[in-house]
ChimeraX commands (.cxc) that place a marker at each C-alpha (Angstrom):
marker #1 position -17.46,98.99,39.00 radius 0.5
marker #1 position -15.22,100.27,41.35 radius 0.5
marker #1 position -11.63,99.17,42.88 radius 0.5
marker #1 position -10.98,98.39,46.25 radius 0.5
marker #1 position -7.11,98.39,45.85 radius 0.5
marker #1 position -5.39,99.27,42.29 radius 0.5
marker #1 position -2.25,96.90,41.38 radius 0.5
marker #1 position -0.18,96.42,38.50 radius 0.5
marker #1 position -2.44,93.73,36.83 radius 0.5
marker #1 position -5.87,96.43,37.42 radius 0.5
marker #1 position -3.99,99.35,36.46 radius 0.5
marker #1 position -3.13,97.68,33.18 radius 0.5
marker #1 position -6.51,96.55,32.44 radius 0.5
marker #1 position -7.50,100.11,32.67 radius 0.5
marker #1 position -5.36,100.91,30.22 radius 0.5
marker #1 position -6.29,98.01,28.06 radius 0.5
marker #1 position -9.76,99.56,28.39 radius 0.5
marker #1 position -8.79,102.55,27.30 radius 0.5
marker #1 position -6.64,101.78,24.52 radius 0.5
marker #1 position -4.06,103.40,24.76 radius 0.5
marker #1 position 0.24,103.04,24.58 radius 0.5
marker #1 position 2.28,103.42,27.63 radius 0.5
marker #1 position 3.17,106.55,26.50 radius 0.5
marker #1 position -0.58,107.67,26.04 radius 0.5
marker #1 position -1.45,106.53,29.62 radius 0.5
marker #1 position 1.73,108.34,31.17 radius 0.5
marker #1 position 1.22,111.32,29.96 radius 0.5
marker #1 position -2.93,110.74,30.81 radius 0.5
marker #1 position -1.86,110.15,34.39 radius 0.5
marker #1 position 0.77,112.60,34.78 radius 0.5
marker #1 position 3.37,109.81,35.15 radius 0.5
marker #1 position 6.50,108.81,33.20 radius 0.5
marker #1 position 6.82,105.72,30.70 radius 0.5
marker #1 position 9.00,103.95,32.67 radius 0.5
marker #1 position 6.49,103.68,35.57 radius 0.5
marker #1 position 4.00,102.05,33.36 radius 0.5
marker #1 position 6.27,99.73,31.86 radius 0.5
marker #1 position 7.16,98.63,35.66 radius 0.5
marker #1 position 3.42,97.80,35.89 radius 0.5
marker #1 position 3.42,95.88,33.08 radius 0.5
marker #1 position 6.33,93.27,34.87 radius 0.5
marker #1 position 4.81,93.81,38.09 radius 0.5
marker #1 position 1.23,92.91,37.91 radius 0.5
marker #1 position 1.00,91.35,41.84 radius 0.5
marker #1 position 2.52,94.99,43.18 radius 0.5
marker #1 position 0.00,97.30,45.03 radius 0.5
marker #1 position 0.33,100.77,44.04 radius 0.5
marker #1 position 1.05,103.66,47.15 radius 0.5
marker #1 position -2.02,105.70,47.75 radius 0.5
marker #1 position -1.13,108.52,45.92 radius 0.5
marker #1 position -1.29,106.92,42.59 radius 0.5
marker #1 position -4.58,104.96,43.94 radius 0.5
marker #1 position -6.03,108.30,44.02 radius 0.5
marker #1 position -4.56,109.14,40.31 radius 0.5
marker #1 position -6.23,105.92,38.95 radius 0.5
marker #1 position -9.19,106.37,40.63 radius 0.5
marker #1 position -9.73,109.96,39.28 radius 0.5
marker #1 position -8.33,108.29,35.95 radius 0.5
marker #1 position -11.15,105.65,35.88 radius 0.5
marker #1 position -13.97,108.24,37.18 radius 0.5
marker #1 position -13.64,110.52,33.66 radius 0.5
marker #1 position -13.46,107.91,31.78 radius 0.5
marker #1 position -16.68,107.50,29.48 radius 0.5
marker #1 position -19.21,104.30,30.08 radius 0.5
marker #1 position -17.61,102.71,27.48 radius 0.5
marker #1 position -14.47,102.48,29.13 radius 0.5
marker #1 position -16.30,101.55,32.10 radius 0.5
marker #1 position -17.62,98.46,30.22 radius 0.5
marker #1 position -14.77,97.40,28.09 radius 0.5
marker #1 position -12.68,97.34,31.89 radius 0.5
marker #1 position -15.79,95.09,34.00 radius 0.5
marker #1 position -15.01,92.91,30.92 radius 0.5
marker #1 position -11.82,92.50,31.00 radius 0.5
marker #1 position -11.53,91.99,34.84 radius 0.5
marker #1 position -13.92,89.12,34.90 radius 0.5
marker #1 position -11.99,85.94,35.82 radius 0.5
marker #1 position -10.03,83.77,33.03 radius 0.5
marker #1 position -10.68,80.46,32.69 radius 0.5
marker #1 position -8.33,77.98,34.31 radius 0.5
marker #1 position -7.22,76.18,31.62 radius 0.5
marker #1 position -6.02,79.54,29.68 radius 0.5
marker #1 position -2.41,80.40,30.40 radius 0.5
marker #1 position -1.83,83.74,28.61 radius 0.5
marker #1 position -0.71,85.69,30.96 radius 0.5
marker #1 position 2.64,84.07,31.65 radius 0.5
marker #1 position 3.20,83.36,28.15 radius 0.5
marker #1 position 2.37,87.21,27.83 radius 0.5
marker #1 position 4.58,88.30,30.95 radius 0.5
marker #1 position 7.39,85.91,29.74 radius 0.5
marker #1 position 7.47,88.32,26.32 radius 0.5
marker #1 position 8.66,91.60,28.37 radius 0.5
marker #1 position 12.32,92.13,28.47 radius 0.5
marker #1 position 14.10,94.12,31.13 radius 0.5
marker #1 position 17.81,95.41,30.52 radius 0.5
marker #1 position 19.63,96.06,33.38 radius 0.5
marker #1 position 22.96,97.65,33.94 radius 0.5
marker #1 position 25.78,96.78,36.52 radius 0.5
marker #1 position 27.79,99.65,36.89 radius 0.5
marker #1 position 31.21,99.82,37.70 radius 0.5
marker #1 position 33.15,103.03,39.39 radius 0.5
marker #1 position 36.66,101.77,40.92 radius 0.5
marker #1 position 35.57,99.32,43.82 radius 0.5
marker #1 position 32.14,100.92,43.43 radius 0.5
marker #1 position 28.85,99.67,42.24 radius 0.5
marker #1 position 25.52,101.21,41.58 radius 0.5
marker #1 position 22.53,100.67,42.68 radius 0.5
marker #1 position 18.60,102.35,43.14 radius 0.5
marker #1 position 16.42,101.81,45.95 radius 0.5
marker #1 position 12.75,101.21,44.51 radius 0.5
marker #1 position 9.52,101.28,46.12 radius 0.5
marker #1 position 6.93,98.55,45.55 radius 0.5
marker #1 position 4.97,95.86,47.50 radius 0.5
marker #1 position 4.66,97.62,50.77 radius 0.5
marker #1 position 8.69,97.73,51.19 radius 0.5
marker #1 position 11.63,98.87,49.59 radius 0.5
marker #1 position 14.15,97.00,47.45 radius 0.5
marker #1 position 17.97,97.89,46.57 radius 0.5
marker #1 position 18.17,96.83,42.95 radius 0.5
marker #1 position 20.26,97.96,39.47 radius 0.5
marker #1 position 19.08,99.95,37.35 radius 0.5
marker #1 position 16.45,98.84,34.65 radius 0.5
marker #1 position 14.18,99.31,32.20 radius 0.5
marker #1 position 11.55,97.79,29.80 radius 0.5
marker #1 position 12.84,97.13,26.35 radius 0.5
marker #1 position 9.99,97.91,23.74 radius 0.5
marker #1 position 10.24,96.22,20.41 radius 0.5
marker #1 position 12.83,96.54,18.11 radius 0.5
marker #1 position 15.25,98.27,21.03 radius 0.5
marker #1 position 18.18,97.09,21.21 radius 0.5
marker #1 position 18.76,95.92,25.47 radius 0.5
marker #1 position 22.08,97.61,25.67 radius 0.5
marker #1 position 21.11,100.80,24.82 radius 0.5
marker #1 position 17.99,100.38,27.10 radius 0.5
marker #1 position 20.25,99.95,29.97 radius 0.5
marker #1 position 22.64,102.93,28.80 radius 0.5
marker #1 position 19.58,105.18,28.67 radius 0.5
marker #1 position 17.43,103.71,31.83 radius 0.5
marker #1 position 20.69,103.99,33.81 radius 0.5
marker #1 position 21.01,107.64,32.72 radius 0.5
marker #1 position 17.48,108.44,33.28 radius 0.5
marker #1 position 17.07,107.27,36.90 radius 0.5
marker #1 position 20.67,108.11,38.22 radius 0.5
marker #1 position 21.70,110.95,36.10 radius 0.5
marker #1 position 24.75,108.47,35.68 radius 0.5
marker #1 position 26.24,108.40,31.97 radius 0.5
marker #1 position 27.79,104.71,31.40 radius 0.5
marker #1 position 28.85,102.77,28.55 radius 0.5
marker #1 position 28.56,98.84,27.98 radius 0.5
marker #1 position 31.93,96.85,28.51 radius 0.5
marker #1 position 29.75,93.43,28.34 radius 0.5
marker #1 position 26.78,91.01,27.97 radius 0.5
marker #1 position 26.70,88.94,31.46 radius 0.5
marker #1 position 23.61,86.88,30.16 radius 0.5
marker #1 position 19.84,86.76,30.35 radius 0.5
marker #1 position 17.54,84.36,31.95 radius 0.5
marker #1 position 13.40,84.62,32.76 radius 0.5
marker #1 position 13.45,86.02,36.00 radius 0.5
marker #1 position 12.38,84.06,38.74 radius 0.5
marker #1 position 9.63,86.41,40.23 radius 0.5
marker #1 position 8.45,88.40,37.48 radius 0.5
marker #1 position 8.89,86.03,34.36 radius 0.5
marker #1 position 10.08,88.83,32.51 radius 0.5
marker #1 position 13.25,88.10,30.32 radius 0.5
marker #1 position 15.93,90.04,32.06 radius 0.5
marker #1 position 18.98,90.86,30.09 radius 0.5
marker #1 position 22.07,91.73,32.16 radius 0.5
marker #1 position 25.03,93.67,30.69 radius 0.5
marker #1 position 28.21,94.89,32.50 radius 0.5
marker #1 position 29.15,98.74,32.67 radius 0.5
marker #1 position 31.63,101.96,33.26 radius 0.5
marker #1 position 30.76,104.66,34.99 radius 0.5
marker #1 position 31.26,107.45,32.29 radius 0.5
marker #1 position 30.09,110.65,33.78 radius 0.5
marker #1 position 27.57,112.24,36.44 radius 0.5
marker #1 position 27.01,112.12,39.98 radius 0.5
marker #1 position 24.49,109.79,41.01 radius 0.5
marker #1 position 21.28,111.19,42.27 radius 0.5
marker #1 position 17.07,109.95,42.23 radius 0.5
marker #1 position 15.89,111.35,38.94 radius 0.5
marker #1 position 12.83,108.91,39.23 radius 0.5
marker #1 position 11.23,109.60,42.98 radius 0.5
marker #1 position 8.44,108.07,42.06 radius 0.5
marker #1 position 9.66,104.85,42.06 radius 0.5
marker #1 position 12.93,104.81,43.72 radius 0.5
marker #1 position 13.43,106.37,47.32 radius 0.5
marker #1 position 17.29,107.00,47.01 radius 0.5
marker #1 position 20.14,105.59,44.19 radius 0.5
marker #1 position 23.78,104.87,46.03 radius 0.5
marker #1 position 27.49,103.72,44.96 radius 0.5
marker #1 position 28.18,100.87,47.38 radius 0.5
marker #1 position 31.16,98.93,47.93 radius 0.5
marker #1 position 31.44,95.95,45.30 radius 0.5
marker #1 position 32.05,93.68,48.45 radius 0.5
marker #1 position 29.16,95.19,50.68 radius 0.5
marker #1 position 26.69,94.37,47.63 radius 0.5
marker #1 position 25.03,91.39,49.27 radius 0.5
marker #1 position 24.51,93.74,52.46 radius 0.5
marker #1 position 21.99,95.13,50.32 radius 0.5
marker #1 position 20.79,92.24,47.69 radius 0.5
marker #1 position 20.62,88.73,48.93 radius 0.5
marker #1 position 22.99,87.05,47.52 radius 0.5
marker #1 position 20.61,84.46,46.03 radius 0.5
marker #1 position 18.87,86.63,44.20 radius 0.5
marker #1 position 21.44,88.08,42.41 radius 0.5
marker #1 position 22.49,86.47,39.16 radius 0.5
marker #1 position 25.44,84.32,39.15 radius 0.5
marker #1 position 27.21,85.83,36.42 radius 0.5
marker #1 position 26.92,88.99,38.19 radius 0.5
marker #1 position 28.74,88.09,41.24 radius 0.5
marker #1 position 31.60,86.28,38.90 radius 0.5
marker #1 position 32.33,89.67,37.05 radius 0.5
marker #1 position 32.59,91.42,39.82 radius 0.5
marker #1 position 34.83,89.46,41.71 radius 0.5
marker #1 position 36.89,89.31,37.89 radius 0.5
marker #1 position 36.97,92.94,37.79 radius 0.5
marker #1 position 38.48,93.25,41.59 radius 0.5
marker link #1:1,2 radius 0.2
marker link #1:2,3 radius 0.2
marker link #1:3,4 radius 0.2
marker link #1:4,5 radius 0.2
marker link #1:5,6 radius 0.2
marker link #1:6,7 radius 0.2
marker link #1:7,8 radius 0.2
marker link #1:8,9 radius 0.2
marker link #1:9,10 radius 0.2
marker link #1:10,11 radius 0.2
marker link #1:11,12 radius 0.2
marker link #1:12,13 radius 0.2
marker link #1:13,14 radius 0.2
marker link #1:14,15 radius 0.2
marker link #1:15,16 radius 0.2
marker link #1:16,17 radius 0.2
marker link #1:17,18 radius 0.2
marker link #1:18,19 radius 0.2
marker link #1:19,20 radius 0.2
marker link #1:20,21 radius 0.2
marker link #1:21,22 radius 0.2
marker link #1:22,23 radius 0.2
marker link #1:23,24 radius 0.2
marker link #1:24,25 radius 0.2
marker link #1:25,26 radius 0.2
marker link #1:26,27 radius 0.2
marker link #1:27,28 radius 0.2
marker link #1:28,29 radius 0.2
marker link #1:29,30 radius 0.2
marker link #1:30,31 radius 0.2
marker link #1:31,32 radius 0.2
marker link #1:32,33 radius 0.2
marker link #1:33,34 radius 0.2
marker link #1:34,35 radius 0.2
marker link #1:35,36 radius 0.2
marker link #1:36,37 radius 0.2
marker link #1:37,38 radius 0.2
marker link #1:38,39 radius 0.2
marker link #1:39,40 radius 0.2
marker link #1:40,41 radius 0.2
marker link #1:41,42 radius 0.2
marker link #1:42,43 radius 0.2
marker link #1:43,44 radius 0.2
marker link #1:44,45 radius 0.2
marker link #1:45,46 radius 0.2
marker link #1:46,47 radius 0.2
marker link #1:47,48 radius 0.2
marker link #1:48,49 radius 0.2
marker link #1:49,50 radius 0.2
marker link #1:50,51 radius 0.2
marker link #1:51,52 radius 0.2
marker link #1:52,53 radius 0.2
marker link #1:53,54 radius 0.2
marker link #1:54,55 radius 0.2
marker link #1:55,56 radius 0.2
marker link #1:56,57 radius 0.2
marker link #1:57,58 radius 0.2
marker link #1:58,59 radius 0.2
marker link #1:59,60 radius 0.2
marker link #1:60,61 radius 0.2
marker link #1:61,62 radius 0.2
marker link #1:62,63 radius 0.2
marker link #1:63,64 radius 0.2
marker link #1:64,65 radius 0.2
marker link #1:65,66 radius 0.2
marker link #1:66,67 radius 0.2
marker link #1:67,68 radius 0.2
marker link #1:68,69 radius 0.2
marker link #1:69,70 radius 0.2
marker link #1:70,71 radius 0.2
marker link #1:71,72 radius 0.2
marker link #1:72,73 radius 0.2
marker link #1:73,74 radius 0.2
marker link #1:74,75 radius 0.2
marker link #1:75,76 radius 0.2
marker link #1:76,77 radius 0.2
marker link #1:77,78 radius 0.2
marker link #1:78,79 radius 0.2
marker link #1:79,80 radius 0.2
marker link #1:80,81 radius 0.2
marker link #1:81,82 radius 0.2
marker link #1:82,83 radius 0.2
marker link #1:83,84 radius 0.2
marker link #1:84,85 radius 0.2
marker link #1:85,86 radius 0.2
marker link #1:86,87 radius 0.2
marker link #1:87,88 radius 0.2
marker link #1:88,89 radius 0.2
marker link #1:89,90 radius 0.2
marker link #1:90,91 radius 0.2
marker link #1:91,92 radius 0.2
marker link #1:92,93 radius 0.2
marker link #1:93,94 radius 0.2
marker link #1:94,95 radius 0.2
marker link #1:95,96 radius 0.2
marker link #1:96,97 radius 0.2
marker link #1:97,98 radius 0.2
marker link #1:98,99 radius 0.2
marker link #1:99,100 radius 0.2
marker link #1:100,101 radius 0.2
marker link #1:101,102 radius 0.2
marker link #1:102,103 radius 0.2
marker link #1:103,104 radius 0.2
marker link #1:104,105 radius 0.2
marker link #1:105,106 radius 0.2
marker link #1:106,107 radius 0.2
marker link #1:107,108 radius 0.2
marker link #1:108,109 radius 0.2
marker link #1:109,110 radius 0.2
marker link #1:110,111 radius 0.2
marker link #1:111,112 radius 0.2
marker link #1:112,113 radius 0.2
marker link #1:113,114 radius 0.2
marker link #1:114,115 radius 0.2
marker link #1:115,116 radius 0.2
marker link #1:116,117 radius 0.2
marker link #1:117,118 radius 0.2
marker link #1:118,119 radius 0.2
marker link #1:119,120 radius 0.2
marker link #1:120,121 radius 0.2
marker link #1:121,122 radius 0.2
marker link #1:122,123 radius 0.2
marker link #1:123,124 radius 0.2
marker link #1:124,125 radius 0.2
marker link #1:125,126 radius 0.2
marker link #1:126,127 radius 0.2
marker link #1:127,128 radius 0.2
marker link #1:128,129 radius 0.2
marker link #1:129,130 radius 0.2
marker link #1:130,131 radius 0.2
marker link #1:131,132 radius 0.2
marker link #1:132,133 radius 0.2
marker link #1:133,134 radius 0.2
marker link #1:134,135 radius 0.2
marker link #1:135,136 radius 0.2
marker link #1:136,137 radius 0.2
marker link #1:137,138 radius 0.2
marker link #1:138,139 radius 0.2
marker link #1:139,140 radius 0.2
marker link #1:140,141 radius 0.2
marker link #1:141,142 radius 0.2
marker link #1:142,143 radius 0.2
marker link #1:143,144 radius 0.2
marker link #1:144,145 radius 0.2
marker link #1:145,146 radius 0.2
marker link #1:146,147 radius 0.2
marker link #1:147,148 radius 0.2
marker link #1:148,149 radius 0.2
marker link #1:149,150 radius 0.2
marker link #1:150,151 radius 0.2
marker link #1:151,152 radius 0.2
marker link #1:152,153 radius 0.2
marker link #1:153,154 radius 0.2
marker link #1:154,155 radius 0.2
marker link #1:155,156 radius 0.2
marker link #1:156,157 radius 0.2
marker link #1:157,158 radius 0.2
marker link #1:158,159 radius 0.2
marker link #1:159,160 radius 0.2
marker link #1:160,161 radius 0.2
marker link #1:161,162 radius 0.2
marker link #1:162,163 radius 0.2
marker link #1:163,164 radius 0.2
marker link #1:164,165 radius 0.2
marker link #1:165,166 radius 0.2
marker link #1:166,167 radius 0.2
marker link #1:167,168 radius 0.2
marker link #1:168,169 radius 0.2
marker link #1:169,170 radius 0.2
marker link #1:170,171 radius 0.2
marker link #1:171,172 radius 0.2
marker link #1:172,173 radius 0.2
marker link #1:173,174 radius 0.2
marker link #1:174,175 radius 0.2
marker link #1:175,176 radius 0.2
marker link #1:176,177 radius 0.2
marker link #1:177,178 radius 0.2
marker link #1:178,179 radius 0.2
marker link #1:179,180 radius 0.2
marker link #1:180,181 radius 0.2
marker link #1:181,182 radius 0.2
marker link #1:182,183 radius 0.2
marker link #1:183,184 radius 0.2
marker link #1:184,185 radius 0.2
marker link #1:185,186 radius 0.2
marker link #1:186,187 radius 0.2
marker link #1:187,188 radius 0.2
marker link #1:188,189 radius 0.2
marker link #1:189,190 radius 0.2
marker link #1:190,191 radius 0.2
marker link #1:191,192 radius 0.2
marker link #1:192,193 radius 0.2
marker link #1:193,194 radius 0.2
marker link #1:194,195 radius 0.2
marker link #1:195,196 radius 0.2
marker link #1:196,197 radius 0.2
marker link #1:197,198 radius 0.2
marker link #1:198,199 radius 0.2
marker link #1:199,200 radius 0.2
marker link #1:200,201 radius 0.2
marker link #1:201,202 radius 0.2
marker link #1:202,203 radius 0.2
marker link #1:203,204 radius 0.2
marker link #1:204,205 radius 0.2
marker link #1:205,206 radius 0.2
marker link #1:206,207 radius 0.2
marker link #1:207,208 radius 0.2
marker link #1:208,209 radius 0.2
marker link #1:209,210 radius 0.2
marker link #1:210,211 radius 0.2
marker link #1:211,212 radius 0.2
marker link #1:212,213 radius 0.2
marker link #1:213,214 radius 0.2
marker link #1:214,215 radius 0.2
marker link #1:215,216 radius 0.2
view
C-alpha cells in the first residue's frame, strides 16, 4: 500500500512493522534516536518532505512481509478501543529550564507546518532516570552543559498526553548552538522577561513562570 503523506502515527507503524527499537530504525533511516522518540509523542505531526522521501525509500526495501504486517496495522481501530492514549499517556518527556544570569534557554523546533520556540527535551526510556534525561537532551541539542538545581513538577501534557517532567537548571558550560538541525531551526538565550514573546504564556507551565520570577 502506499502513503500519501507520512506522520508521526504512520511512521511508527512502519516501524512496528518492522520490528525494530528506536535505535534500530534511526540508524535504518539515517536519523538520530531522539527524532524517533519525537514521533512517538507526536503522532498528528506531518513529517517535511525530505524525510517523506527517507520513509518512502524505507518502506520500498522493505520485504512483503513488512508490507503486510504495516496494511495490518494501519487498518482502522475499533471505536470502542482506547489504547492509544492510554499508550501515549505512558511516554515521559524531561525537559530542562535553563538558567544563565537573567537568561533562559530555549530551541526553536520544526513540526506541523510551523515552527515552535520550546525547552529543551527528550524522551525518557525505561528505567532512566528524567533528570539526567534533561541533563543529557539539553547537552545534546544545545551543546549546553547544565546541572539540575530542582524538580518544578510534572503533569500529562495537554496536547501530546505525554507525561512531561519539568526540572529547573544552571547553565554549566558551552555556548549554545543547533546540534540537532533536523529538528530544531535555531536554539537562543532570551531574556527571562521576554520569554512569553516567544511561548504563550498559557502554555507554559505554571510552576515554570513562578521559578523564574523566584530566581529574579
Amino acid at each position: 500500500m502506499d502513503v500519501a503523506t507520512w506522520t508521526g502515527r504512520t511512521a511508527c507503524l512502519l516501524q512496528q512493522a518492522m520490528r525494530m527499537t528506536n535505535e534500530e530504525f534511526a540508524e535504518r533511516l539515517g536519523l538520530s534516536d531522539r527524532t524517533i522518540s519525537r514521533w512517538h509523542s507526536s503522532p498528528a505531526m506531518t513529517h517535511r518532505p525530505e524525510v517523506q522521501q527517507i520513509l518512502d525509500l524505507a518502506y520500498e526495501r522493505a520485504g512483503e512481509a513488512v508490507h503486510r504486517r504495516f496494511a495490518l496495522l494501519m487498518r482502522p481501530a475499533e471505536p470502542a478501543v482506547a489504547q492509544p492514549a492510554v499508550a501515549a499517556q505512558a511516554l515521559r518527556v524531561a525537559i530542562a529550564v535553563v538558567l544563565r544570569g537573567d537568561e533562559v534557554l530555549l530551541v526553536c523546533r520544526r513540526g506541523d507546518g510551523e515552527l515552535r520556540w520550546q525547552f529543551p527535551a527528550g524522551m525518557v526510556k525505561p528505567g532512566a532516570a528524567p533528570e539526567s534525561v534533561a541533563v543529557q537532551e539539553t547537552h545534546g541539542e544545545t551543546g549546553v552543559h547544565c546541572t539540575i538545581r530542582a524538580q518544578l513538577g510534572e503533569r500529562i501534557h495537554p496536547v501530546t498526553g505525554v507525561v512531561a517532567s519539568y526540572f529547573l537548571a544552571d547553565h554549566l558550560a558551552g555556548e549554545a548552538s543547533n546540534r540537532d538541525p533536523l529538528e530544531n531551526v535555531d536554539v537562543a538565550w532570551v531574556q527571562r522577561s521576554a520569554l512569553t514573546r516567544f511561548i504563550p504564556q498559557d502554555q507554559i507551565f505554571p510552576p515554570i513562570l513562578n521559578a523564574l520570577e523566584a530566581a529574579a
